[in-house]
C-alpha positions as CSV (number, residue, x, y, z in Angstrom):
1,X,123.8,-38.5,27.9
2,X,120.5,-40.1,29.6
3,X,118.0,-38.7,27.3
4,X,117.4,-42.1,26.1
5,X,117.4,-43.9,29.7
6,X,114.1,-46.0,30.3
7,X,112.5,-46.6,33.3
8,X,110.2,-48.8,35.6
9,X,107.8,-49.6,32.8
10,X,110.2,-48.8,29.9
11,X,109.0,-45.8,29.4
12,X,111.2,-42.5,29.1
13,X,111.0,-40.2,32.2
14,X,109.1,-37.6,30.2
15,X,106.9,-39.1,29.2
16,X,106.1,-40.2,32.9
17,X,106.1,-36.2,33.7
18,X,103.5,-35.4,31.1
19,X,101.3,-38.1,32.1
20,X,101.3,-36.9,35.7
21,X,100.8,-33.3,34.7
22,X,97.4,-34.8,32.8
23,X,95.9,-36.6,36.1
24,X,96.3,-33.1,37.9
25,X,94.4,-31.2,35.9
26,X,90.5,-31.0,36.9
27,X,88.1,-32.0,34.1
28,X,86.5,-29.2,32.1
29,X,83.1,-31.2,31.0
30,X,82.2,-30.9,35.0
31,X,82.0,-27.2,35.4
32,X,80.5,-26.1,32.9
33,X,76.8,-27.8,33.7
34,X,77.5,-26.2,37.3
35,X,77.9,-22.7,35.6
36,X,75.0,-22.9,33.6
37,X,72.9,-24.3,36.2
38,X,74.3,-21.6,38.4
39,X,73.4,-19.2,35.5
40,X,70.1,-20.4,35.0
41,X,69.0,-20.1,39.1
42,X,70.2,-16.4,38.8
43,X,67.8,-16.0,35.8
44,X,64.9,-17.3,37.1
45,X,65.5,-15.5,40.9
46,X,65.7,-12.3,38.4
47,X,62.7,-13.0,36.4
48,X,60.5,-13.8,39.6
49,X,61.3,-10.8,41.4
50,X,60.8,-8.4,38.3
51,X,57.7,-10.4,37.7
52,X,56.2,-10.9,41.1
53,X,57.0,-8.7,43.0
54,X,55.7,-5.7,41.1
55,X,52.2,-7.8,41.2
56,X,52.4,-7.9,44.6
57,X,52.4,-4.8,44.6
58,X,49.8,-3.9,42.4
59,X,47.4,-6.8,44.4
60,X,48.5,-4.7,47.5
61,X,47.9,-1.3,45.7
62,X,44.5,-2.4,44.6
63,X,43.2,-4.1,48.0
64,X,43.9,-0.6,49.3
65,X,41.6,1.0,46.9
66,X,39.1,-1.0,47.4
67,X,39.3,-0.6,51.1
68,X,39.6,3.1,50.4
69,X,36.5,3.1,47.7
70,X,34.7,1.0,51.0
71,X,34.9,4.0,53.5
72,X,34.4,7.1,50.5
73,X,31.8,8.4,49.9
74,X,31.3,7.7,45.9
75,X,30.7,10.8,44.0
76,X,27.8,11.5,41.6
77,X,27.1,13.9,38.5
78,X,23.5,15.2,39.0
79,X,21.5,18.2,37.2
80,X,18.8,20.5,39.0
81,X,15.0,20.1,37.2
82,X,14.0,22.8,35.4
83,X,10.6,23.9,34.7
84,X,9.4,24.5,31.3
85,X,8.7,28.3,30.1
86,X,4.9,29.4,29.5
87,X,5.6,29.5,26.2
88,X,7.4,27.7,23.6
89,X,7.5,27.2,20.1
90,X,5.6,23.6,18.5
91,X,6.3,22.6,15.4
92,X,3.3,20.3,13.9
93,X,3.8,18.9,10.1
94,X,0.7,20.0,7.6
95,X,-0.6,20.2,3.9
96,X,-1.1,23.2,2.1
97,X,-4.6,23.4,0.7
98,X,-6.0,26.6,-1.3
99,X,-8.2,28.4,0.3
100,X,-11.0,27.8,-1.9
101,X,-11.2,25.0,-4.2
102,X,-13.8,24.4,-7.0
103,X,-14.7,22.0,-9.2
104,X,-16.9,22.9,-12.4
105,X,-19.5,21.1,-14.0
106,X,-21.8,21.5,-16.7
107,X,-25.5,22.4,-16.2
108,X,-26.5,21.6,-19.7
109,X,-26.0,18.3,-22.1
110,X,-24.1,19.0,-25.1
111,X,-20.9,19.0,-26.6
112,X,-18.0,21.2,-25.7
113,X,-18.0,24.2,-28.7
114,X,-14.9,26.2,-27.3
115,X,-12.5,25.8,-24.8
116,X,-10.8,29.5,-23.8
117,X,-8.3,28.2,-21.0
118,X,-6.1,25.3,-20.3
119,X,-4.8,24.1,-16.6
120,X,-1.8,26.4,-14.9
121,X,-4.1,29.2,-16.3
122,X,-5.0,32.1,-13.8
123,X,-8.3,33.8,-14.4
124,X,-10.7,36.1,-13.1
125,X,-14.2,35.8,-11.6
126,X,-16.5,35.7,-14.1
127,X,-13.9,34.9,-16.9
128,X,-15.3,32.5,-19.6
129,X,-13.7,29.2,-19.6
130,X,-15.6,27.4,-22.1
131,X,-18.8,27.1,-24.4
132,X,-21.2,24.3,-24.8
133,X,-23.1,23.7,-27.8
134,X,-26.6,22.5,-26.7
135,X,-28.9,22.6,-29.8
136,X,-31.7,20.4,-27.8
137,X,-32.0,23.4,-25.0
138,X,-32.1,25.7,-27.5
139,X,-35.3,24.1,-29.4
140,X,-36.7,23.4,-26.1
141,X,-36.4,27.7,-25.0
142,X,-37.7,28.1,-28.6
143,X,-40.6,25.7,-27.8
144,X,-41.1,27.5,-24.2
145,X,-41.5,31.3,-26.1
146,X,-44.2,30.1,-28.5
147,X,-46.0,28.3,-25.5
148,X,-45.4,31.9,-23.6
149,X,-46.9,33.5,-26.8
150,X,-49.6,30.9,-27.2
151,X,-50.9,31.9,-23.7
152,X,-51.3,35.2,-24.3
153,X,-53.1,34.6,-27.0
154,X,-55.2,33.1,-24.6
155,X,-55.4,35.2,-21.7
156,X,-56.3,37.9,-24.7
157,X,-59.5,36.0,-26.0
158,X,-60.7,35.0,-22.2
159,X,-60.4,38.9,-21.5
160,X,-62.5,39.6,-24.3
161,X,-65.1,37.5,-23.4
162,X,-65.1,38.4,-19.8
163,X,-65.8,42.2,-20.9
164,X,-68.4,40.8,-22.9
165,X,-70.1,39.0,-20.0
166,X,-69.7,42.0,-18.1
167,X,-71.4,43.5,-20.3
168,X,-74.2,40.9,-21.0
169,X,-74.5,41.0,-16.8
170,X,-75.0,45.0,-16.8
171,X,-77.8,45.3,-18.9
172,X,-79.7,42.0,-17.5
173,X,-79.2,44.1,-14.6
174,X,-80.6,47.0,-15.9
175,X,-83.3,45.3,-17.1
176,X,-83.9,43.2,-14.4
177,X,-84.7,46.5,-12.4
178,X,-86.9,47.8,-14.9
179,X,-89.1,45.0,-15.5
180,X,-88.8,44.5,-11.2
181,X,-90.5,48.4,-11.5
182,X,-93.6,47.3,-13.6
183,X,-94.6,44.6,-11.9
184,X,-95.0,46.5,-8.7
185,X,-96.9,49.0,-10.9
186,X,-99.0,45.8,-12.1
187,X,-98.1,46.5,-16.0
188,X,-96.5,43.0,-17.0
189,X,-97.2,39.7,-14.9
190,X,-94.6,38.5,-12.3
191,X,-93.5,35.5,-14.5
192,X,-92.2,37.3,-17.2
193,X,-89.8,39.1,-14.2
194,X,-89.2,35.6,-13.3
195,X,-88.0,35.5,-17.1
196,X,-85.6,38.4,-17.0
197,X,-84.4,37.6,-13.6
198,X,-83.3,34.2,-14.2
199,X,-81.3,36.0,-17.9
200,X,-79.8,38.0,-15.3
201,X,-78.0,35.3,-13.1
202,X,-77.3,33.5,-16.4
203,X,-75.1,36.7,-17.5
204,X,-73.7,36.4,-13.9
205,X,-72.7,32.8,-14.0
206,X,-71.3,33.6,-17.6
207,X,-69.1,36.4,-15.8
208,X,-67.9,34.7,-13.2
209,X,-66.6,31.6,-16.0
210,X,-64.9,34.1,-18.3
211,X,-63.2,35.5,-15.2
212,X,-62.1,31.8,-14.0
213,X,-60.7,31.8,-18.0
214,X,-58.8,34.8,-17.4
215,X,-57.3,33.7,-14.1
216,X,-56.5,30.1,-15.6
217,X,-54.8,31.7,-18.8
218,X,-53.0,33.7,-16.1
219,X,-51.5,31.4,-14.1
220,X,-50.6,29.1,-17.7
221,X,-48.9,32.3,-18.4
222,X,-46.9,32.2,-15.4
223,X,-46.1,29.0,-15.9
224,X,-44.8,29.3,-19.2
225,X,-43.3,31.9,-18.7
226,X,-41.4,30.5,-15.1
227,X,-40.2,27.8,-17.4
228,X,-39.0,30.0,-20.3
229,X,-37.0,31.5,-17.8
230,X,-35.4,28.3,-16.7
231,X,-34.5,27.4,-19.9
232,X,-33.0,30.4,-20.4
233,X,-31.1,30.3,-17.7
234,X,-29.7,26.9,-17.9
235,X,-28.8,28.2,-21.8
236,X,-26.8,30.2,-20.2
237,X,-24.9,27.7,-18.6
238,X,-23.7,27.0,-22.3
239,X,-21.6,29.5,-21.5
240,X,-18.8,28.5,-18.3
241,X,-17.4,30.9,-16.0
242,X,-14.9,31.0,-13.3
243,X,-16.9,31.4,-10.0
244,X,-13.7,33.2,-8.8
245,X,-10.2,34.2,-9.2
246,X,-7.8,31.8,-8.8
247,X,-5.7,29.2,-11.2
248,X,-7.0,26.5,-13.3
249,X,-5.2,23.3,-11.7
250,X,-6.9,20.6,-13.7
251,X,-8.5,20.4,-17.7
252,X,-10.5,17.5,-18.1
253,X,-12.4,17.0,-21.6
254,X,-10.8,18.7,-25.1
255,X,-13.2,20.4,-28.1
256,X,-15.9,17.8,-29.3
257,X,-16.1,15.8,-26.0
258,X,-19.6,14.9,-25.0
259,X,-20.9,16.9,-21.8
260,X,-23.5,15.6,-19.1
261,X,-25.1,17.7,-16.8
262,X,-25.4,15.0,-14.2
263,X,-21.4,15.9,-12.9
264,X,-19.9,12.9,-14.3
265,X,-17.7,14.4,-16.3
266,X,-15.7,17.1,-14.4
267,X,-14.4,20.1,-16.6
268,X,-12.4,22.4,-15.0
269,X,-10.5,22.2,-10.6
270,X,-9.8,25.9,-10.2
271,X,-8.4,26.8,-6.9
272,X,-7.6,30.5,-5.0
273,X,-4.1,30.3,-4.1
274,X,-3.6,34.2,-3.0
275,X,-3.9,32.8,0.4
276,X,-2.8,28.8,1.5
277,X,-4.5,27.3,4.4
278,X,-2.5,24.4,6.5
279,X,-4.7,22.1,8.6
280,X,-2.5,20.7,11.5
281,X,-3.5,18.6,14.3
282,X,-2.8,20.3,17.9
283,X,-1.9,17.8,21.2
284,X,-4.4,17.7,23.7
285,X,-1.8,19.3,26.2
286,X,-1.8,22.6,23.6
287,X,-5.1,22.6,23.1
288,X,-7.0,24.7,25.3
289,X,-3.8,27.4,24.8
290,X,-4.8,27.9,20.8
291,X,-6.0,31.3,19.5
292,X,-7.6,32.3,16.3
293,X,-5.2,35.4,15.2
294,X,-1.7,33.6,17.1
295,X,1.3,34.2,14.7
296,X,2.7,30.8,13.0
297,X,5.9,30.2,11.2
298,X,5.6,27.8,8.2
299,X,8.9,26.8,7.0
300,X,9.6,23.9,4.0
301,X,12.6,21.7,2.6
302,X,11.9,23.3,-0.8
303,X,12.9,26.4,0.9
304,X,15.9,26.7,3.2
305,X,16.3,29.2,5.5
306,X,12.9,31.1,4.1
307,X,9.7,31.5,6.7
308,X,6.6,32.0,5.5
309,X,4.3,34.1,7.9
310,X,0.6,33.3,8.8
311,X,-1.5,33.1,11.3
312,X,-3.9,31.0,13.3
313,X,-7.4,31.5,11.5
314,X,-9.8,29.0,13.3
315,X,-9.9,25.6,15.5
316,X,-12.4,23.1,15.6
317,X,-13.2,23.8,19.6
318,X,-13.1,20.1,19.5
319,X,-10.8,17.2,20.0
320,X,-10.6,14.1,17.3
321,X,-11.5,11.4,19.6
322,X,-9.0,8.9,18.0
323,X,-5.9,10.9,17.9
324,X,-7.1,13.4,20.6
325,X,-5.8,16.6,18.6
326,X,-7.2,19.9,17.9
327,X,-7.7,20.5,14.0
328,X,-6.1,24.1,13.4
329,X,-6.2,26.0,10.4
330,X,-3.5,28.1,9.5
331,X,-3.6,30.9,6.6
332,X,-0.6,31.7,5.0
333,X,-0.2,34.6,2.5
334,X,0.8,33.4,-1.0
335,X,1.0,36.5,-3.4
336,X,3.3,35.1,-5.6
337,X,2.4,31.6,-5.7
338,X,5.7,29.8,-4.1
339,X,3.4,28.0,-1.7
340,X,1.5,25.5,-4.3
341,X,-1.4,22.8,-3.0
342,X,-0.9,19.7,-1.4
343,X,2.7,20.5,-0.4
344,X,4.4,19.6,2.8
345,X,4.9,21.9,5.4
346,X,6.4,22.8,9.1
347,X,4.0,24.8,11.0
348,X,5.4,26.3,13.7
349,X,2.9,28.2,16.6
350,X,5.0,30.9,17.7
351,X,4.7,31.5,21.6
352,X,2.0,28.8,22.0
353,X,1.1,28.3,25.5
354,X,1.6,25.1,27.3
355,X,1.0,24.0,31.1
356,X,4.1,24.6,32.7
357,X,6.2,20.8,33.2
358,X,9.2,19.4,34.5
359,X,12.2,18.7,32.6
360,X,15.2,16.0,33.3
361,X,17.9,14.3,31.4
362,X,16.9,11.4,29.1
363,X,20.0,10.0,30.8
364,X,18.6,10.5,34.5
365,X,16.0,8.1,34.0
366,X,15.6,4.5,35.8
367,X,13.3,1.8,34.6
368,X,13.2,-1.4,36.3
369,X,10.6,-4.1,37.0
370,X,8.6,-1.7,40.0
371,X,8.4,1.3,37.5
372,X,10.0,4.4,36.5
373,X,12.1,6.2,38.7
374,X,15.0,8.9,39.0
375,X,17.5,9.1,41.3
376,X,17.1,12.5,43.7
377,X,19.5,14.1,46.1
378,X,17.6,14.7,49.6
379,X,19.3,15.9,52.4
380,X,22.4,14.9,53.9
381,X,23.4,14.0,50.0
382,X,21.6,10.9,50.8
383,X,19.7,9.2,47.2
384,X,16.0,8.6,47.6
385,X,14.8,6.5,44.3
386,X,11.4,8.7,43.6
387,X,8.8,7.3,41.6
388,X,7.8,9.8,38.4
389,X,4.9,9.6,35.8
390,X,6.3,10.6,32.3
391,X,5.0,13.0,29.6
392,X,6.2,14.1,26.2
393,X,9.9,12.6,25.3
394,X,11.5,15.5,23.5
395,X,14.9,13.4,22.9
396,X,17.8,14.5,25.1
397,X,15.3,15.7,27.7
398,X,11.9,14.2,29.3
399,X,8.8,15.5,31.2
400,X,8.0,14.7,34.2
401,X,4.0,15.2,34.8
402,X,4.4,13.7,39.0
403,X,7.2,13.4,41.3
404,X,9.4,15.5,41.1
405,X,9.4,19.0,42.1
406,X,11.3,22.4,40.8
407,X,14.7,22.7,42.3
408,X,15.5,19.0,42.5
409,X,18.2,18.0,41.6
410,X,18.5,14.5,39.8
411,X,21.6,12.0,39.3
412,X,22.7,11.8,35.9
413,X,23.7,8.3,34.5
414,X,22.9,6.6,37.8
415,X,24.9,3.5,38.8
416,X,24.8,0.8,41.3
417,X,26.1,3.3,44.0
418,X,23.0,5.2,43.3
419,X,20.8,2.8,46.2
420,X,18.4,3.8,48.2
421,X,19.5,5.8,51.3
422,X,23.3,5.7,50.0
423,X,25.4,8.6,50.9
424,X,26.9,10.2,47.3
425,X,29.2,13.0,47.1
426,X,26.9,15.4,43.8
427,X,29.0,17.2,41.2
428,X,27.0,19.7,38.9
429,X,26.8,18.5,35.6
430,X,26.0,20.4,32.6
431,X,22.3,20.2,31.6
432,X,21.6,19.1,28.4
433,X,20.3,21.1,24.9
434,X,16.6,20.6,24.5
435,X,15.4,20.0,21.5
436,X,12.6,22.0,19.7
437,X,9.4,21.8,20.4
């Protein structure tokens, strides 16, 4: 057997077989970094053309459209103007204030006696309210009677002695005749005429004095008696009434409380609330259209969905040079009371007339640094930037006083594609809601 046999170097023969099957054998650590770099180009090659070329794309999609956007024509939403109707409805804020309003003072100094009435009280015309006890008036009427009586008196003698002159001057007159008779006939002498004729202008001159007495006790009569009546009259006063129907809506002094004639000290605020009036301030554009007897609608957050109906009951025919509005009144019906003073209100002027105005889009409107404008449509769908003077701004919509003209049509939510003389494509757009006027 030669399995133990050396050779050459000593070594066994297999073992010099295994060694050369070793050096044949390519080394593994040399093919893998060739895989994976392999592996890795493969990657990348697929990650640049899922990445770039779709961008490409897109960059090339994109340059199209722009060329495309170039040569189109760009469209355009715009709205035709509208003119406003002859008549619309214009809602104006007011107060309600009572139709008549009054507030009572005393005419005569005292203290209050009795007080029939307290505030949220409704009364009558000619209702007593209240007494006064006024002791000083009362000595002051009784004072004015006995002068009244104390004249009389007078004028009584004074007549007396005026018929007693009137007598004394008749028969001086008689017989101032008589003795004028004999001294023609040359019976008595001429100076003892003299005598009896100067007794008779004595009795005359004595007449016409007891008549001056009558006419002055006369007239002191009067005057007394002009003055008693005054006194009486403010007595009266002791006694307050309502100078019409309506409610009490203030009570100012209590029993015992010291009253002055001189209005310092307010009693009763009565006020007729049967019928309401509103006062509300009319622009200068609605003004000349107002007329006493138009039908107005008052409405109030108190009470919602309920209208109160009234109507227009004058104007002042006259603007309010600050605010350059018309005061209206308005009377409103108020039977059972809902509608109470000095509560705000909505008036609105049913079918009031206005000057007929254009309407556009809030969103239609250009401002820049050379004015206001809007964007119209001319022909050939060409944009013409048109200068327009503004009016009223009722939100979603605005007037147009100059500029424009009905049947226009206007671009809505202009952009930079909106130039002058630019060629747009328009699409009707929906107009939109106005709001009350």
């Amino acid at each position: 057997m030669h399995t133990g046999v050396k050779e050459g170097n000593g070594r066994p023969a297999s073992a010099r077989e295994s060694g050369a099957a070793e050096v044949k054998k390519p080394a593994p650590s040399r093919v893998r970094p060739v895989l994976s770099a392999l592996a890795i180009l493969i990657l990348i090659g697929g990650l640049f053309a899922a990445g770039y070329l779709p961008r490409v794309r897109r960059i090339r999609a994109l340059d199209e459209a722009v060329a495309e956007r170039k040569t189109s024509v760009p469209e355009v939403n715009v709205v035709q103007v509208k003119v406003t109707p002859p008549h619309s409805d214009l809602l104006l804020p007011g107060n309600i204030t009572p139709l008549t309003e009054a507030i009572i003072n005393a005419r005569a100094d005292g203290y209050l006696k009795t007080r029939y009435v307290d505030f949220g009280d409704r009364v009558k015309a000619g209702q007593l309210l209240a007494e006064i006890e006024a002791p000083e008036l009362d000595q002051q009427v009784s004072q004015a009677r006995a002068a009244v009586e104390q004249g009389q008196a007078t004028l009584s003698r004074t007549q007396h002695v005026l018929a007693q002159s009137v007598a004394n001057l008749d028969l001086a007159e008689v017989t101032v005749k008589r003795w004028k008779a004999l001294v023609d006939r040359g019976v008595v002498s001429k100076q003892e005429y003299d005598q009896q004729n100067a007794n008779y202008e004595a009795q005359r001159a004595a007449m016409e004095s007891a008549r001056s007495d009558v006419r002055a006790a006369e007239d002191s009569i009067r005057g007394s008696q002009h003055n008693l009546e005054r006194l009486i009259n403010l007595q009266s006063y002791k006694k307050i009434v309502a100078p019409f129907s309506g409610i009490i809506t203030a009570r100012n002094v209590d029993i015992g409380a010291l009253i002055n004639s001189n209005g310092t000290t307010p009693i009763f605020r009565i006020a007729q609330i049967d019928v309401v009036r509103i006062m509300v301030d009319v622009p200068q554009r609605n003004a000349p259209f107002i007329k006493v007897g138009e039908p107005a609608q008052v409405t109030l957050q108190e009470f919602p969905g309920r209208k109160f109906t009234g109507k227009v009951s004058r104007t002042a025919n006259a603007l309010e040079a600050n605010t350059r509005t018309l005061p209206t009144e308005v009377q409103v019906p108020n039977p059972n009371g809902a509608l109470m003073p000095n509560m705000f209100a909505q008036v609105n002027l049913v079918s009031a007339q206005v000057l007929p105005g254009i309407l556009i889009p809030g969103d239609a409107l250009i401002v820049r640094s050379n004015g206001t404008q809007v964007a119209v449509i001319e022909s050939g769908n060409r944009v013409h930037l048109q200068p327009v003077e503004l009016g009223r701004d009722y939100g979603a919509e605005l007037e147009v006083r100059s500029g424009l003209s009905p049947g226009q049509y206007v671009i809505v939510n202009p952009s930079d594609d909106a130039r002058e003389g630019a060629e747009v494509h328009p699409i009707q757009a929906k107009p939109a809601q106005p709001r009350k006027r």
